[in-house]
TORTIMI-126156 format. One record per residue (C-alpha): residue in three letters; x, y, z. Coordinates in steps of 0.5 Angstrom, whole numbers, plus 500, padded with zeros to 3 digits. Layout:
TORTIMI-126156
<node type="ALA" x="X" y="Y" z="Z"/>
...
end
This chain:
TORTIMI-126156
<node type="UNK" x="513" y="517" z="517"/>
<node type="UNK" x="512" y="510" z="516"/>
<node type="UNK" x="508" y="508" z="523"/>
<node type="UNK" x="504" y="502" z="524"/>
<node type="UNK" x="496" y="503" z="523"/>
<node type="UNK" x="489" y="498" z="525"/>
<node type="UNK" x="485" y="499" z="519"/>
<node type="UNK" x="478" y="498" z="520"/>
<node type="UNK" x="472" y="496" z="516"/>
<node type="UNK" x="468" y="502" z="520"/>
<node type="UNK" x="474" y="506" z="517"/>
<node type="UNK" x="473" y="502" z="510"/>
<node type="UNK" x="480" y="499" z="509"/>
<node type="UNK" x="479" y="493" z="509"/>
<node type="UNK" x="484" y="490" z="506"/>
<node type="UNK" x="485" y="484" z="500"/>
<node type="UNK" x="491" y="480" z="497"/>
<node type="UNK" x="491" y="474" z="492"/>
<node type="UNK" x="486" y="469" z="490"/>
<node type="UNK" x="483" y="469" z="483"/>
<node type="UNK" x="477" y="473" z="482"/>
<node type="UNK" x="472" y="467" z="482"/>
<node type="UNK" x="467" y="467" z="486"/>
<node type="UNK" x="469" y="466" z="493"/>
<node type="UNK" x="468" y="462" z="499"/>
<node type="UNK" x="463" y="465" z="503"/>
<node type="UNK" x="458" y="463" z="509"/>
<node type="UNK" x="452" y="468" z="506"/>
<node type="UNK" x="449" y="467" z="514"/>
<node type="UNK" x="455" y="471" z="518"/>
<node type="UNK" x="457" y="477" z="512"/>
<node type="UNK" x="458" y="483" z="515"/>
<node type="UNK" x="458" y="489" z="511"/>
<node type="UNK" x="455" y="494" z="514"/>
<node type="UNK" x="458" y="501" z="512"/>
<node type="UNK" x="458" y="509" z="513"/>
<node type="UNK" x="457" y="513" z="506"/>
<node type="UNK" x="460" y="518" z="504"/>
<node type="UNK" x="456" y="523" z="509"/>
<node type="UNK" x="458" y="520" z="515"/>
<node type="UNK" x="466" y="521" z="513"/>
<node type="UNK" x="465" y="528" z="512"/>
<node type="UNK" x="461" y="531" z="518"/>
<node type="UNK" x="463" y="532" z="525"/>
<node type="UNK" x="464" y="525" z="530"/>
<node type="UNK" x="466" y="523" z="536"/>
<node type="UNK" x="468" y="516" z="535"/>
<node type="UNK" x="474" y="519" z="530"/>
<node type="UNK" x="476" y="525" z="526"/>
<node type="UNK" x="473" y="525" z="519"/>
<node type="UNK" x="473" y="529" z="513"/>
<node type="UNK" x="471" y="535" z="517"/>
<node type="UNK" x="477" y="536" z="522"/>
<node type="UNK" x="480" y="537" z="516"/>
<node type="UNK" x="483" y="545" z="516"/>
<node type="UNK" x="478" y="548" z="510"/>
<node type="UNK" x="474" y="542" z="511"/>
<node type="UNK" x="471" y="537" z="506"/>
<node type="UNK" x="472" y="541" z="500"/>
<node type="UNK" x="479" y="540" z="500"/>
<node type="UNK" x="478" y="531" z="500"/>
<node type="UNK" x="479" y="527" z="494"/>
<node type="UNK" x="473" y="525" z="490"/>
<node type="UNK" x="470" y="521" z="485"/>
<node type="UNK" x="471" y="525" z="479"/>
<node type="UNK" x="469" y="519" z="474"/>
<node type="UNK" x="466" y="512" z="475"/>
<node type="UNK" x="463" y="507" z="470"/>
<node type="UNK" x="462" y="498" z="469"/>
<node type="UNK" x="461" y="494" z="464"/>
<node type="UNK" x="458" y="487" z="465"/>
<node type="UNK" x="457" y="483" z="460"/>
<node type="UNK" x="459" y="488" z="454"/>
<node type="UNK" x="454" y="493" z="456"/>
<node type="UNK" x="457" y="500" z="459"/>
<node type="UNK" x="454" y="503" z="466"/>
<node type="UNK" x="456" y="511" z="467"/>
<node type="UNK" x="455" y="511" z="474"/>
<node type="UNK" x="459" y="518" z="475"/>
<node type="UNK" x="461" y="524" z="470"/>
<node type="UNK" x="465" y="530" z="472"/>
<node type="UNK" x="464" y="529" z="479"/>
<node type="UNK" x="466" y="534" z="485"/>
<node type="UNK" x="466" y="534" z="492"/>
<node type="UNK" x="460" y="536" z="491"/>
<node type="UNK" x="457" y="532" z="487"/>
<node type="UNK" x="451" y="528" z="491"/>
<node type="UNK" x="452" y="520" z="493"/>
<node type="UNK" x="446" y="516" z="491"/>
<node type="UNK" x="441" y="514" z="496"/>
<node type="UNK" x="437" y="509" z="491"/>
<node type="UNK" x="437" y="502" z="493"/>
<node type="UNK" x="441" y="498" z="490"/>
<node type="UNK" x="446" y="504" z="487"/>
<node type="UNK" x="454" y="503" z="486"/>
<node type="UNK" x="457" y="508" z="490"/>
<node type="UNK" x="465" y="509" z="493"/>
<node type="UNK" x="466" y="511" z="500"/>
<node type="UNK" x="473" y="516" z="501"/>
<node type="UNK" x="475" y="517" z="508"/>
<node type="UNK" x="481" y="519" z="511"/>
<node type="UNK" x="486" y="515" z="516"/>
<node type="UNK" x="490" y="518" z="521"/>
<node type="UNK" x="487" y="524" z="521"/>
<node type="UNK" x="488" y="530" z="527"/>
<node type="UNK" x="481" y="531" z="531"/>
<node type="UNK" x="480" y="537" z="530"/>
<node type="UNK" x="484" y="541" z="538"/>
<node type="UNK" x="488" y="533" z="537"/>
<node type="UNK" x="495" y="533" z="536"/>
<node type="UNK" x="497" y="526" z="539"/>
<node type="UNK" x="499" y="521" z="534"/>
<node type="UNK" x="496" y="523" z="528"/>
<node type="UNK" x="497" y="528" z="522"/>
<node type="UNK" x="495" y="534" z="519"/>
<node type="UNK" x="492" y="531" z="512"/>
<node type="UNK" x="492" y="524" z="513"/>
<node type="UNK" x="497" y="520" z="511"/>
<node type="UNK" x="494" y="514" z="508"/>
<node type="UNK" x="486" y="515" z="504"/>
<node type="UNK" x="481" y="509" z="504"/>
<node type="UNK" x="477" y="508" z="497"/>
<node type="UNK" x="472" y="502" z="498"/>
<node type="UNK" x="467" y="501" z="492"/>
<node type="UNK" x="459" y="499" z="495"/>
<node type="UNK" x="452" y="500" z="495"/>
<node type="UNK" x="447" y="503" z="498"/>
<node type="UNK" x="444" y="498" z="502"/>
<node type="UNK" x="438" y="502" z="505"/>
<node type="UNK" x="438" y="510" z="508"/>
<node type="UNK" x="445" y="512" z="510"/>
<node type="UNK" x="447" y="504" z="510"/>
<node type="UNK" x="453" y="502" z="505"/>
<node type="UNK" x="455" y="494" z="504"/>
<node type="UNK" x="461" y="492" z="501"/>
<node type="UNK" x="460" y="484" z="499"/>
<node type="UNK" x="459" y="484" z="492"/>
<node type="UNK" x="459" y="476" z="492"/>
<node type="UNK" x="453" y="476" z="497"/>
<node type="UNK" x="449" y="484" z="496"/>
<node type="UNK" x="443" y="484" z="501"/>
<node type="UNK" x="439" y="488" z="495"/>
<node type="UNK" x="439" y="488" z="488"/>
<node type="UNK" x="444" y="492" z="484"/>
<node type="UNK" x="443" y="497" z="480"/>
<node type="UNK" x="447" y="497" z="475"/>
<node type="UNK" x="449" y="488" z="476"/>
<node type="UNK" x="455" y="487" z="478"/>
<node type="UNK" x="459" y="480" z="477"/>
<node type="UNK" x="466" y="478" z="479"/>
<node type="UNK" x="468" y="479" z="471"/>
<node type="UNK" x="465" y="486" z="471"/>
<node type="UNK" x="471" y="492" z="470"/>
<node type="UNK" x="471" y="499" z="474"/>
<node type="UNK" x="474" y="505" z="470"/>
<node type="UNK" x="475" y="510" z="476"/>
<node type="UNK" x="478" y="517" z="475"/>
<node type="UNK" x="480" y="520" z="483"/>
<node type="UNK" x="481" y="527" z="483"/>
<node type="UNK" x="486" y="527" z="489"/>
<node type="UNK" x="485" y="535" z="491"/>
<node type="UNK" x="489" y="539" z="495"/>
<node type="UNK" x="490" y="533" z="500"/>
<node type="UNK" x="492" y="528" z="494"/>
<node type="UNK" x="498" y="532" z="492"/>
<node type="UNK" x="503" y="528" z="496"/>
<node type="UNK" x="501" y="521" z="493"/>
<node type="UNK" x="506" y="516" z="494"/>
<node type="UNK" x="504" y="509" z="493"/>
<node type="UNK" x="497" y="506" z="491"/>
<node type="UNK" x="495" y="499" z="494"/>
<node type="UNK" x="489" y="496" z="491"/>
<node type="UNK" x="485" y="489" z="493"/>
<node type="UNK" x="482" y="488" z="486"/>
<node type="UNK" x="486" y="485" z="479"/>
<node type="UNK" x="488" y="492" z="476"/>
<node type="UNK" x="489" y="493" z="467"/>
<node type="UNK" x="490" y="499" z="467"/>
<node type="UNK" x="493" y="506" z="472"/>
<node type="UNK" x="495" y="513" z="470"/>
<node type="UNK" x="496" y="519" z="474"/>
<node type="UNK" x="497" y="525" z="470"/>
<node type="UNK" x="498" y="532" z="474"/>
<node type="UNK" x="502" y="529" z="481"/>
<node type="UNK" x="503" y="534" z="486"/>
<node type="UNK" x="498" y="539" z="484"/>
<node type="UNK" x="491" y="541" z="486"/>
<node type="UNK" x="488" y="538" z="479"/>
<node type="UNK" x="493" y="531" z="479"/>
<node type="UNK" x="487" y="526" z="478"/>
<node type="UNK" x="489" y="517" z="478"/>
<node type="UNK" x="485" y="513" z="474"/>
<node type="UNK" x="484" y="505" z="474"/>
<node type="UNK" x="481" y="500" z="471"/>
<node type="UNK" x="480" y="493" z="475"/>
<node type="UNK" x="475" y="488" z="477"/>
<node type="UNK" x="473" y="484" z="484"/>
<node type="UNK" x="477" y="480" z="488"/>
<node type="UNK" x="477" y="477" z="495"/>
<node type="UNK" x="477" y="480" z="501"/>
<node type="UNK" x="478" y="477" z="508"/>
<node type="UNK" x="475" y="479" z="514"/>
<node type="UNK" x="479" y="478" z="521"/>
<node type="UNK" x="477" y="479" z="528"/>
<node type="UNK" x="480" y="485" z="531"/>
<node type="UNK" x="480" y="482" z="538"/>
<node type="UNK" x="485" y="476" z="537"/>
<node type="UNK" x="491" y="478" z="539"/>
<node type="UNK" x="494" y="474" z="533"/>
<node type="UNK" x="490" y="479" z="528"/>
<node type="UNK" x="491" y="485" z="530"/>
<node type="UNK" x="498" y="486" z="528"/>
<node type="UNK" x="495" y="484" z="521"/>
<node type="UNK" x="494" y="491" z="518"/>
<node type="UNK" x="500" y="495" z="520"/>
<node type="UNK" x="504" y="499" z="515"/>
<node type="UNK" x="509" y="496" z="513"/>
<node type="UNK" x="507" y="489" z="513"/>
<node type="UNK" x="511" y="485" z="519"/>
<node type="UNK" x="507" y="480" z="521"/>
<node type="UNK" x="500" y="477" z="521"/>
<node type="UNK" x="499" y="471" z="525"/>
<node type="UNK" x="491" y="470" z="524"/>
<node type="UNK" x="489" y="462" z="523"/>
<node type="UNK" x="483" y="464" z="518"/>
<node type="UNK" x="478" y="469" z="516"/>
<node type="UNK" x="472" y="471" z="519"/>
<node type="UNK" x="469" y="472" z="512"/>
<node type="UNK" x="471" y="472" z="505"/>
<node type="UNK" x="467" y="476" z="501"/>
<node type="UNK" x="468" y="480" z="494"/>
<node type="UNK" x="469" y="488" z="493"/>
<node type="UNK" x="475" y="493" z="492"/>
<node type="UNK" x="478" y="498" z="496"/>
<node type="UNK" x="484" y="502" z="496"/>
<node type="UNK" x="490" y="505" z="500"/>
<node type="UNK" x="493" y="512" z="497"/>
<node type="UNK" x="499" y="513" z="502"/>
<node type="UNK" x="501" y="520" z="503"/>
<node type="UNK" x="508" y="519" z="506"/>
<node type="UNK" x="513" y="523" z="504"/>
<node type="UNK" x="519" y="519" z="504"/>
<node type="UNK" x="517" y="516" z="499"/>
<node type="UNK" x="523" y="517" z="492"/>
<node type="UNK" x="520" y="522" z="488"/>
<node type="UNK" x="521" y="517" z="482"/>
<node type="UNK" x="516" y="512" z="484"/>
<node type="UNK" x="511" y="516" z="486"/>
<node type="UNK" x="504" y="513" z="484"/>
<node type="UNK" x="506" y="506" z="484"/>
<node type="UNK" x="501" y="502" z="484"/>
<node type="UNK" x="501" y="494" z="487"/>
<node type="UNK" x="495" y="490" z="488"/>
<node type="UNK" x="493" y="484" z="492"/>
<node type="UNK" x="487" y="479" z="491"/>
<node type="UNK" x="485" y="476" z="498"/>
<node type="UNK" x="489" y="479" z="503"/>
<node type="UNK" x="488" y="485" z="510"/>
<node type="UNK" x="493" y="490" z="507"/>
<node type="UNK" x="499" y="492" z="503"/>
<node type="UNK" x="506" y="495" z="503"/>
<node type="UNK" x="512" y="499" z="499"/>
<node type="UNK" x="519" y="500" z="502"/>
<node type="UNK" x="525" y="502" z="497"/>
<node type="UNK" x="532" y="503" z="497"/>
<node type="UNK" x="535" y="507" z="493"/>
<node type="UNK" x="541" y="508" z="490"/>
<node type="UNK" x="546" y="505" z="484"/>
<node type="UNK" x="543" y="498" z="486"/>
<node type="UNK" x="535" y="500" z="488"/>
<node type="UNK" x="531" y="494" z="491"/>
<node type="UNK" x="523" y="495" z="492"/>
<node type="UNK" x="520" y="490" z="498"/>
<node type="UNK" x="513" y="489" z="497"/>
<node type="UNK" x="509" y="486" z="503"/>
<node type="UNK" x="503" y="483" z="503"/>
<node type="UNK" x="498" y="480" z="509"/>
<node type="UNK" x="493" y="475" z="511"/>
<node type="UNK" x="490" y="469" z="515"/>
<node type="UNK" x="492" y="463" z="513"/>
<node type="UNK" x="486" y="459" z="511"/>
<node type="UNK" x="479" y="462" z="508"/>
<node type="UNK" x="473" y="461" z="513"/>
<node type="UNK" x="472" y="455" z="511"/>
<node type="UNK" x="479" y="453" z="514"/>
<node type="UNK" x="482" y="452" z="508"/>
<node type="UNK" x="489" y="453" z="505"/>
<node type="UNK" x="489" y="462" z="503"/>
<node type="UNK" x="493" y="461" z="496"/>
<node type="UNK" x="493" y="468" z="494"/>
<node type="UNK" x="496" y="473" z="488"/>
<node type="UNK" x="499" y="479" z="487"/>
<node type="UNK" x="501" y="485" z="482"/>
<node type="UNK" x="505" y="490" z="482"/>
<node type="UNK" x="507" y="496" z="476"/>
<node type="UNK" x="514" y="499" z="474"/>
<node type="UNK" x="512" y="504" z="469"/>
<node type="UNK" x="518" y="505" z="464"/>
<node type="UNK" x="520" y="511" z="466"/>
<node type="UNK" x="522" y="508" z="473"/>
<node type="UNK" x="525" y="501" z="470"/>
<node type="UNK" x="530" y="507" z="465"/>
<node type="UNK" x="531" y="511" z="472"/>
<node type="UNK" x="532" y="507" z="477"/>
<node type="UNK" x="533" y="500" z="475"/>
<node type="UNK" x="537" y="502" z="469"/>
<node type="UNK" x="533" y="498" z="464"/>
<node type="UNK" x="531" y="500" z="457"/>
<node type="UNK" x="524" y="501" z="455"/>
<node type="UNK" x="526" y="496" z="449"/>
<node type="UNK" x="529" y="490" z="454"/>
<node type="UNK" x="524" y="484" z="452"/>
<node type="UNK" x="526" y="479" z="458"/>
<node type="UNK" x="525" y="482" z="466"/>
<node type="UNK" x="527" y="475" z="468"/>
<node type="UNK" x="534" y="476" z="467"/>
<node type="UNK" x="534" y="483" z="468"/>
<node type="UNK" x="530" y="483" z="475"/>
<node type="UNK" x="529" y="479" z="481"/>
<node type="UNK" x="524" y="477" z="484"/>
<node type="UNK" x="525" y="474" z="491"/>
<node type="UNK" x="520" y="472" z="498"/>
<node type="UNK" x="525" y="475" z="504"/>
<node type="UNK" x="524" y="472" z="511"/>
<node type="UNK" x="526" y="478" z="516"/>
<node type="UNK" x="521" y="474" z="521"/>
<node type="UNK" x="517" y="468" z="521"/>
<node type="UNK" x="511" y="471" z="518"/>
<node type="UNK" x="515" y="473" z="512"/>
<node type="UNK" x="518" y="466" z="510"/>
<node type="UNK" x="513" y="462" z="510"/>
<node type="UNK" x="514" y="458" z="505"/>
<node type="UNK" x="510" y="458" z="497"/>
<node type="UNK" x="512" y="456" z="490"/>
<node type="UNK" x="511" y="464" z="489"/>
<node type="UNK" x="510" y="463" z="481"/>
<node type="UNK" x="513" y="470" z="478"/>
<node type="UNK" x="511" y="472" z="470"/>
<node type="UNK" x="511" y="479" z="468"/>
<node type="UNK" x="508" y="482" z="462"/>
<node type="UNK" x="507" y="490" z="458"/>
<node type="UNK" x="503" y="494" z="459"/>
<node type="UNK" x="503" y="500" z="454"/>
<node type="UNK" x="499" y="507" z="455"/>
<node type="UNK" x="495" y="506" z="449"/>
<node type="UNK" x="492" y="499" z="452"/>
<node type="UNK" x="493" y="500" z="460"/>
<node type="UNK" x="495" y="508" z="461"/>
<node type="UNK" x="502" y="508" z="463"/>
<node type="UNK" x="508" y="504" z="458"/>
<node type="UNK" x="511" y="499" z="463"/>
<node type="UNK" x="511" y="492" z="466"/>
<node type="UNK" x="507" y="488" z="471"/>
<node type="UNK" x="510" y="483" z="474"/>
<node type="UNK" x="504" y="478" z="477"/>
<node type="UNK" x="507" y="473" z="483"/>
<node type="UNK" x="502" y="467" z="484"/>
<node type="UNK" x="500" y="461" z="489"/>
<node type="UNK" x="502" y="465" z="495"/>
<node type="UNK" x="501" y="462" z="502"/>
<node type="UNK" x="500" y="467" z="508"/>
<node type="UNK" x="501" y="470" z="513"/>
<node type="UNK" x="505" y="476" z="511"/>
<node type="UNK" x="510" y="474" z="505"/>
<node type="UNK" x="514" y="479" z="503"/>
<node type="UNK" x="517" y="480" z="496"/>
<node type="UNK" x="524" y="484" z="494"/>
<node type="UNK" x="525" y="485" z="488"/>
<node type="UNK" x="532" y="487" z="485"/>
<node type="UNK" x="536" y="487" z="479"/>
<node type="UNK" x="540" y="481" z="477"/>
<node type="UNK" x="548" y="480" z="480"/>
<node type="UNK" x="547" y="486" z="485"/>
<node type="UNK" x="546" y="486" z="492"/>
<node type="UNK" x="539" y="488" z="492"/>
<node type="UNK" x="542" y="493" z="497"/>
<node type="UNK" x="541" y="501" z="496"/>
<node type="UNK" x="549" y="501" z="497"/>
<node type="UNK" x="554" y="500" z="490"/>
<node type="UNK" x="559" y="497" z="490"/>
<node type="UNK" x="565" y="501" z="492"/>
<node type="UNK" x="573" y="501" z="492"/>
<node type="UNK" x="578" y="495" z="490"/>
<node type="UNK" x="577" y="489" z="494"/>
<node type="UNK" x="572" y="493" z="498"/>
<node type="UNK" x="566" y="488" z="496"/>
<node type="UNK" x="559" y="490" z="496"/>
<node type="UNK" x="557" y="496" z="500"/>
<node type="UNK" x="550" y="492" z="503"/>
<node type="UNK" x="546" y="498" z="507"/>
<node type="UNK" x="540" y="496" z="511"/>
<node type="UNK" x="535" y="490" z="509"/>
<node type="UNK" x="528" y="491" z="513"/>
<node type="UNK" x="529" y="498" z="516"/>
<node type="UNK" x="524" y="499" z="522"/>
<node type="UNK" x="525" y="505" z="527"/>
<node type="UNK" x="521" y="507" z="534"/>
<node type="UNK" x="522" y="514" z="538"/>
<node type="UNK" x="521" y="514" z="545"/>
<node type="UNK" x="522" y="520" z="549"/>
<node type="UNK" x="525" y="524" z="542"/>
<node type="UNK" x="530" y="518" z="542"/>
<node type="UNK" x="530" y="515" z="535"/>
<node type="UNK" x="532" y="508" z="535"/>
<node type="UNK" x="532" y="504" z="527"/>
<node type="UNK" x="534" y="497" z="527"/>
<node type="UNK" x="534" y="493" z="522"/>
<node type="UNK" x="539" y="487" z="517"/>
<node type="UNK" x="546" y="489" z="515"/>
<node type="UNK" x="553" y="487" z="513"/>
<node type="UNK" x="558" y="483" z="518"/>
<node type="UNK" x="565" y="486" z="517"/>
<node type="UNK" x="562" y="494" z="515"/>
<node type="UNK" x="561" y="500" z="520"/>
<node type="UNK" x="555" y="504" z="519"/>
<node type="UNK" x="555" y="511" z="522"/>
<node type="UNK" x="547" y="514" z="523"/>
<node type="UNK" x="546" y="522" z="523"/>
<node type="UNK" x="539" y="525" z="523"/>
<node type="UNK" x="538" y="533" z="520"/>
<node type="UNK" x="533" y="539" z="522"/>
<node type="UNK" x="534" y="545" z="518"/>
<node type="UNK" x="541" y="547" z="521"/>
<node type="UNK" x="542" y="542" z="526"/>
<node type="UNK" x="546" y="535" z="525"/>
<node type="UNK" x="545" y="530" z="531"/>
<node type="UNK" x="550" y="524" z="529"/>
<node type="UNK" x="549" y="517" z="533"/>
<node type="UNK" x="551" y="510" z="535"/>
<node type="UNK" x="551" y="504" z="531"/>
<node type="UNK" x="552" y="497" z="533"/>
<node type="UNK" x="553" y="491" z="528"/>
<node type="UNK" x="552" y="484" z="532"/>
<node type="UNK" x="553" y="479" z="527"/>
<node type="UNK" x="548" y="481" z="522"/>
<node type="UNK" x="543" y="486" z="526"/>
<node type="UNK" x="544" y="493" z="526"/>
<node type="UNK" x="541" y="498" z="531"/>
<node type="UNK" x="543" y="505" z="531"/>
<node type="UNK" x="540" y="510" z="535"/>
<node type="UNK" x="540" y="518" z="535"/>
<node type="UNK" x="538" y="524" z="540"/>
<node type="UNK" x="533" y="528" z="536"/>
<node type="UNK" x="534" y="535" z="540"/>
<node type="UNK" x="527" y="538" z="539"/>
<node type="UNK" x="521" y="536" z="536"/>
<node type="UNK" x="520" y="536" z="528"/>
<node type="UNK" x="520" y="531" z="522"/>
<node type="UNK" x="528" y="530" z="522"/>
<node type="UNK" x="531" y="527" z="515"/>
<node type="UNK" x="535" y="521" z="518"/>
<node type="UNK" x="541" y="517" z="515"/>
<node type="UNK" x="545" y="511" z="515"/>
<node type="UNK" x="551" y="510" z="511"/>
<node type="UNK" x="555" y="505" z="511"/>
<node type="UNK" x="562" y="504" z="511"/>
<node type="UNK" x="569" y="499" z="509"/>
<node type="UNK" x="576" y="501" z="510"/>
<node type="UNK" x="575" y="509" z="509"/>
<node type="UNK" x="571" y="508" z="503"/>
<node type="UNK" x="563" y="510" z="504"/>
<node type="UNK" x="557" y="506" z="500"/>
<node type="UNK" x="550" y="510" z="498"/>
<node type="UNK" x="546" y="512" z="505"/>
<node type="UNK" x="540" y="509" z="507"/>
<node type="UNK" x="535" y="515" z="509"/>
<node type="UNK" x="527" y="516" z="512"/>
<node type="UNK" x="524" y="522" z="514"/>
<node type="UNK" x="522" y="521" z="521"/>
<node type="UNK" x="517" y="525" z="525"/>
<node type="UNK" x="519" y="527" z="532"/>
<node type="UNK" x="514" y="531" z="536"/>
end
């Protein structure tokens, strides 16, 4: 289930999205990077739950099972065959990768939270003194050790554990060149990436403005500038369940931005929406222009989108599109698109990585669907039925286990919404005004209820709209 998340950086998910990996606009006297390591997310709290809550404790969390740099053409091995045993350095100085677990039930707590977390913080730091990690790589309060540039380039392998079996979507603020997963849905499916820095803004957690800037998914942000914009990386593996099985372990990436997001629509016509967020301007009141990177592997482009591994021009197969669902989405943006290929000998995987550049915040949105299709997960169906469109920029809500979804969809269709648990089917209401849906459905008893909403004209049906949403 996809649900709005804060994301601190107590919890180490501070976010990036877009800015080139030059050294960034920085206010050395108000940084604040201060951090928990590795031992303070796996032992018991009372602030939150940690590793420790969760069932089988910490030896069921993923961990850093290889981790090397190279600056300036000299190689640093920093992990080798690491565990979850495996020691975090405690020298000054010394690189280091905090995990912690995001939404995780405190141990006798089971409200708004989740068994296994449903989303996985990685952040790249260093040890600033005895139990004290900074972030800030553009501005560290100690020497490092190895020396860390903006240039320099991170191999990381993830071993992701029991915890990891479900992965979905990655998200990353750093530039990445390479991304592999092998084994997903065992115990021993492992993620390796190579990257280098990027941009990072700090927001205040106080402005109400900004507190919706690290939801998922991405809807809004409405910060007017960063608290502080400094140089690291951290990542987000998300562990929902309703992702389609074929895009598991995506992977997209952000310079300069608080947090991204990956919505799908499957069907003949799929269609992928990717969300980004951040202030507007830098700290230093000028304007946040950003980047972004995502990565469709060969075997999604052949799969899902009906493109041959040997098609040499994805601009006239796939397009790439900013929405504009709200104000935040729409602002407006020159958005350069290019892609190029990746192949497994050089990046991991064979595909493309598509890059959009000079992007303007506060919370673009980018969908990407095939050209002449209506970007929709609905085909078109019946003679002069027209195109079937399902629904765009689906959100949903429970309250008092009634399931409201709202979202855009298609005048002149009728849409019919049902939700399933086991042998139980509920069917629902729907209504179209003008181009906005709301369909609402009573969910009987608690569970995690596979909803679907299908569209239709003139007794012919397109392909359904489907979530998987948790009711309690």
């Amino acid at each position: 289930m996809k649900r709005p998340i804060r994301i601190s950086l107590a919890a180490a998910l501070i976010a990036a999205c877009a800015l080139s990996t030059a050294s960034p606009r920085v206010h050395a006297a108000a940084i604040d990077d201060g951090m928990p390591d590795q031992s303070s997310t796996d032992t018991p709290s009372s602030q939150g739950a940690n590793w420790s809550d969760l069932a089988g404790g910490v030896t069921g969390r993923p961990y850093i099972a290889s981790l090397s740099v190279t600056t300036n053409g000299a190689t640093t091995q920093i992990v080798t065959n690491g565990t979850v045993t495996t020691a975090a350095p405690t020298t000054v100085g010394a690189v280091t990768v905090v995990i912690s677990p995001s939404n995780l039930c405190k141990a006798g707590s089971t409200n708004n939270c989740y068994a296994t977390p449903n989303r996985v913080g990685v952040t790249l730091a260093y040890v600033k003194q005895a139990g004290q990690l900074g972030h800030n790589f553009s501005a560290p309060t100690a020497t490092l050790s190895p020396a860390i540039t903006a240039a320099s380039v991170f191999d990381m392998t993830i071993g992701l554990n029991s915890v990891g079996k479900k992965l979905g979507w990655t998200w990353m603020n750093g530039t990445p060149t390479f991304w592999k997963t092998e084994n997903l849905g065992q115990d021993n499916a492992t993620a390796r990436v190579k990257f280098s820095l990027s941009d990072s803004p700090g927001i205040d957690y106080q402005d109400p403005k900004a507190q919706r800037c690290t939801t998922i998914p991405v809807s809004e942000c409405d910060a007017d500038k960063s608290t502080q914009d400094t140089l690291g990386m951290q990542m987000v593996l998300s562990l929902d369940t309703t992702l389609v099985a074929a895009f598991a372990g995506a992977l997209f990436a952000t310079n300069a931005a608080v947090i991204g997001s990956l919505d799908l629509a499957s069907g003949e016509t799929p269609s992928l929406t990717y969300g980004i967020a951040g202030p507007h301007r830098l700290s230093d009141g000028t304007v946040r222009k950003g980047k972004f990177y995502g990565f469709l592997s060969d075997a999604v482009l052949e799969s899902q989108f009906k493109i041959p591994a040997t098609e040499t021009d994805m601009t006239k197969l796939l397009s790439v599109a900013r929405t504009a669902e709200s104000k935040s989405t729409a602002d407006a943006g020159t958005d350069t698109v290019t892609w190029s290929k990746w192949t497994a000998a050089d990046n991991g995987t064979d595909g493309r990585l598509v890059t959009i550049s000079d992007i303007s915040f506060s919370a673009p949105k980018f969908k990407v669907t095939k050209v002449g299709s209506s970007g929709s997960s609905s085909p078109s169906v019946g003679s002069g039925s027209g195109s079937m469109q399902a629904i765009n920029g689906m959100k949903f809500a429970t309250k008092s286990r009634t399931i409201t979804l709202t979202g855009t969809g298609m005048s002149g269709l009728t849409y019919k919404a049902t939700a399933t648990l086991g042998a139980v089917t509920k069917a629902g209401s729907c209504k179209l005004a003008g181009t906005k849906l709301t369909c609402t459905v009573k969910a009987t008893k608690a569970g995690s209820w596979k909803v679907k909403v299908t569209p239709s004209k003139s007794g012919a049906t397109g392909a359904s709209w489907s979530r998987a949403i948790k009711v309690k």
